[in-house]
C-alpha positions as a Markdown table, in Angstrom:
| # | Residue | x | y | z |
|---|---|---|---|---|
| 1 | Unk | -50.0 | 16.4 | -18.6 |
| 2 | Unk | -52.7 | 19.1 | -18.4 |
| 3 | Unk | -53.2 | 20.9 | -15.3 |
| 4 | Unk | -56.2 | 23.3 | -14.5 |
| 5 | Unk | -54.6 | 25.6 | -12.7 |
| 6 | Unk | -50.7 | 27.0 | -11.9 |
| 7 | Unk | -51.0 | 25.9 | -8.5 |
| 8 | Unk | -51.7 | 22.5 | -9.1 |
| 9 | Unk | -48.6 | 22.1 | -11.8 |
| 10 | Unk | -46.4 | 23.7 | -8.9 |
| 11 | Unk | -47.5 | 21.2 | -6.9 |
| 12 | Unk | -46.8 | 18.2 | -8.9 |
| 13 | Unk | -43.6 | 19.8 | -9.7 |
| 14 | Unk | -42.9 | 20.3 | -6.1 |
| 15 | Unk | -43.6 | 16.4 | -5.8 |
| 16 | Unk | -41.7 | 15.3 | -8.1 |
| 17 | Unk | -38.6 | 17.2 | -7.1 |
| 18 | Unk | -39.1 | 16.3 | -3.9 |
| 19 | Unk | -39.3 | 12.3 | -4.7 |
| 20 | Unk | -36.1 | 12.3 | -6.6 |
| 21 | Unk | -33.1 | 11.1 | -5.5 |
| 22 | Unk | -30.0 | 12.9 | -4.7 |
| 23 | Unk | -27.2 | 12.8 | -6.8 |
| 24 | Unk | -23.6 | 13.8 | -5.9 |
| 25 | Unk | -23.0 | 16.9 | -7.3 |
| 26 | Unk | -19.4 | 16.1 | -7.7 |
| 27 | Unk | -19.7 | 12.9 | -9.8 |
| 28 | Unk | -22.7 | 13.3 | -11.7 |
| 29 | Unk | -23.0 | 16.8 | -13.2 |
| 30 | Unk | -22.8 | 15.5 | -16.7 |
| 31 | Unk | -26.0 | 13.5 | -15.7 |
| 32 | Unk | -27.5 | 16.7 | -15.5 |
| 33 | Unk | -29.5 | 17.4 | -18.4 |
| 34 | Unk | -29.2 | 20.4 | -21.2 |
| 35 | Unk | -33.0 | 21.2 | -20.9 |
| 36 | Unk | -35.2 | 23.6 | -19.4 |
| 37 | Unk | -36.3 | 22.4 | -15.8 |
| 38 | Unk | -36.1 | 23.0 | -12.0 |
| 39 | Unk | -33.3 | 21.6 | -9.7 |
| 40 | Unk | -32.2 | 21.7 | -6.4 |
| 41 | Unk | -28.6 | 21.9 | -4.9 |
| 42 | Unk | -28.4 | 20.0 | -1.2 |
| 43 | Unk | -26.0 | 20.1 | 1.5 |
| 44 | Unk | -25.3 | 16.4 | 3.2 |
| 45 | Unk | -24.2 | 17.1 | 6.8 |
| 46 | Unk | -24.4 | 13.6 | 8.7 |
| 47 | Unk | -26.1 | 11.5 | 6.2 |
| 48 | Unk | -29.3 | 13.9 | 6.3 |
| 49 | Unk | -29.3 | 16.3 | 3.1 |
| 50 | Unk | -30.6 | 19.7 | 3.4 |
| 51 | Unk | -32.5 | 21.8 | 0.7 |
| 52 | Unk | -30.5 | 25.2 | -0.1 |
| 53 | Unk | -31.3 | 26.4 | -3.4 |
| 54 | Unk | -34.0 | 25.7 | -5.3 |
| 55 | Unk | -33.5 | 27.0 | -9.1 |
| 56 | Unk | -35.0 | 27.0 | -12.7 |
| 57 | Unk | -33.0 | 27.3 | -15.9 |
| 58 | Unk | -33.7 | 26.9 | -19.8 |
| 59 | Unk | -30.6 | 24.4 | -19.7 |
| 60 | Unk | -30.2 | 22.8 | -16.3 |
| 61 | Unk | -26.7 | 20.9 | -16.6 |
| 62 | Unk | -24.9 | 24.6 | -17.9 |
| 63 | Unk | -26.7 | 26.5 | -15.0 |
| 64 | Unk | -25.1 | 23.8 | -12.6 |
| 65 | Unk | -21.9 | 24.2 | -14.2 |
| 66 | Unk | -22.3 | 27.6 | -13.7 |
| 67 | Unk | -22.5 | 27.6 | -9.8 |
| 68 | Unk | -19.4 | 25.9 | -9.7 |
| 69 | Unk | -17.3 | 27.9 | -12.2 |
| 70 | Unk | -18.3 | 30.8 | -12.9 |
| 71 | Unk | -17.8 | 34.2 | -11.2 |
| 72 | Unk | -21.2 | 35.0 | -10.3 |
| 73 | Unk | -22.3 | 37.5 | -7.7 |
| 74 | Unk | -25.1 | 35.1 | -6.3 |
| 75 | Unk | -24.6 | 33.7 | -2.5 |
| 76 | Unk | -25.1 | 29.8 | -3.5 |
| 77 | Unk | -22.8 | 30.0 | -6.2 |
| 78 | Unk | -19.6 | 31.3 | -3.9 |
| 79 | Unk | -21.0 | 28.6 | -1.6 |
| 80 | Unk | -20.7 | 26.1 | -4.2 |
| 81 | Unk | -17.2 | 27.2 | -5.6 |
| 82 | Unk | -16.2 | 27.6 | -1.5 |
| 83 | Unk | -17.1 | 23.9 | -1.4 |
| 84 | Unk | -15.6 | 22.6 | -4.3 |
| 85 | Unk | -12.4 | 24.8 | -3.3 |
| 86 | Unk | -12.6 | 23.1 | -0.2 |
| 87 | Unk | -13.3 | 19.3 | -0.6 |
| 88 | Unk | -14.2 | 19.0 | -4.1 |
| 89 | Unk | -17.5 | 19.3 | -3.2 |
| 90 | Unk | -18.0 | 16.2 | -1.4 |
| 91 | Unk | -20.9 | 17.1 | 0.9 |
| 92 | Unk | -23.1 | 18.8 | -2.3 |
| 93 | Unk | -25.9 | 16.8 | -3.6 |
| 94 | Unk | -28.3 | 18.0 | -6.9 |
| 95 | Unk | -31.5 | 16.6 | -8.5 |
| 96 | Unk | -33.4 | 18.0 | -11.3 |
| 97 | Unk | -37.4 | 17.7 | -12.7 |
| 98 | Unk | -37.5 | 18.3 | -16.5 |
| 99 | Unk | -40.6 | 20.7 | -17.5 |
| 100 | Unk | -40.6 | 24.0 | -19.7 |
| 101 | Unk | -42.0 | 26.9 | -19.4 |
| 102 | Unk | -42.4 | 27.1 | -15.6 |
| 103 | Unk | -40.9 | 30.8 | -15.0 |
| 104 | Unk | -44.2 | 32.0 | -13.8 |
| 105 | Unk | -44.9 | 29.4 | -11.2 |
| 106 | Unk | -41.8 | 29.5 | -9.9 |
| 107 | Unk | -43.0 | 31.6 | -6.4 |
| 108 | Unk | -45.8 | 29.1 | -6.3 |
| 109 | Unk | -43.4 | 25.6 | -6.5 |
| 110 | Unk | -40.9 | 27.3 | -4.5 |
| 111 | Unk | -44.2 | 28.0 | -1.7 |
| 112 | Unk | -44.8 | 24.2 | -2.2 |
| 113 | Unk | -41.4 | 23.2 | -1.3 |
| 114 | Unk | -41.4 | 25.0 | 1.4 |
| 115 | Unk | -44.4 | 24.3 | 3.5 |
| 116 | Unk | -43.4 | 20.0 | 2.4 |
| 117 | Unk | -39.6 | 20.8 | 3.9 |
| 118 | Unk | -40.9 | 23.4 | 6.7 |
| 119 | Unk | -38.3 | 25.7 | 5.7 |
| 120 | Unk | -36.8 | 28.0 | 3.5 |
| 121 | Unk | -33.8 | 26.9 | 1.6 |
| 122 | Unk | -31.0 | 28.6 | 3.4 |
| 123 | Unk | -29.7 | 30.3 | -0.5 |
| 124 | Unk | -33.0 | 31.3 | -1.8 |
| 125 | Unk | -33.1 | 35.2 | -1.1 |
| 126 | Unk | -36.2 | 35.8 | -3.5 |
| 127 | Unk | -39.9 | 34.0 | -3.5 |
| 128 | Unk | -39.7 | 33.5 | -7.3 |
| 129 | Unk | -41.7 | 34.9 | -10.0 |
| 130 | Unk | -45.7 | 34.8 | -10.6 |
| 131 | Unk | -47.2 | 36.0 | -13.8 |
């Protein structure tokens, strides 16, 4: 798909994240695929799923993986490894949008996202990157 500006791909990749269903982080990490895209991670409190991170990697399912097991220094990824600690990370919920090369509208999709959700995701300390 062509788009004429980086705007309007962060908005259809904003739509698209946003219309996918939530998966259960738990069970369906190996669903996740090993390609370059953006995901989400969700917090389910009461049936109702909140955004927290939004995130973009060259190899989505690893990245994921990564939140939950590795040592990292980033906030979301002791919350994940807290929650997995905790009750194998019952409540956490993922979804993913295939597309490459999407680094540089990353602070515009994450802006998109935002103003659809009318918040911030709680784990998203920067705006993302513009080139």
């Amino acid at each position: 798909m062509q788009f004429s500006t980086a705007t309007e791909m962060a908005s259809n990749i904003c739509q698209r994240l946003l219309d996918k269903e939530w998966r259960s982080y738990a069970n369906d990490l190996d669903k996740a695929p090993t390609v370059e895209g953006i995901y989400a991670i969700g917090s389910a409190i009461n049936g109702v799923v909140r955004y927290i991170y939004v995130g973009l990697s060259i190899n989505i399912h690893s990245r994921l993986k990564e939140h939950k097991n590795k040592s990292q220094t980033l906030a979301i990824d002791k919350f994940v490894k807290q929650e997995f600690a905790e009750n194998e990370g019952i409540n956490l919920r993922i979804k993913w949008v295939e597309e490459a090369n999407v680094k540089c509208v990353e602070g515009n999709y994450l802006n998109c996202i935002r103003i659809k959700l009318g918040y911030w995701p709680d784990y998203n300390k920067k705006h993302g990157n513009v080139c």
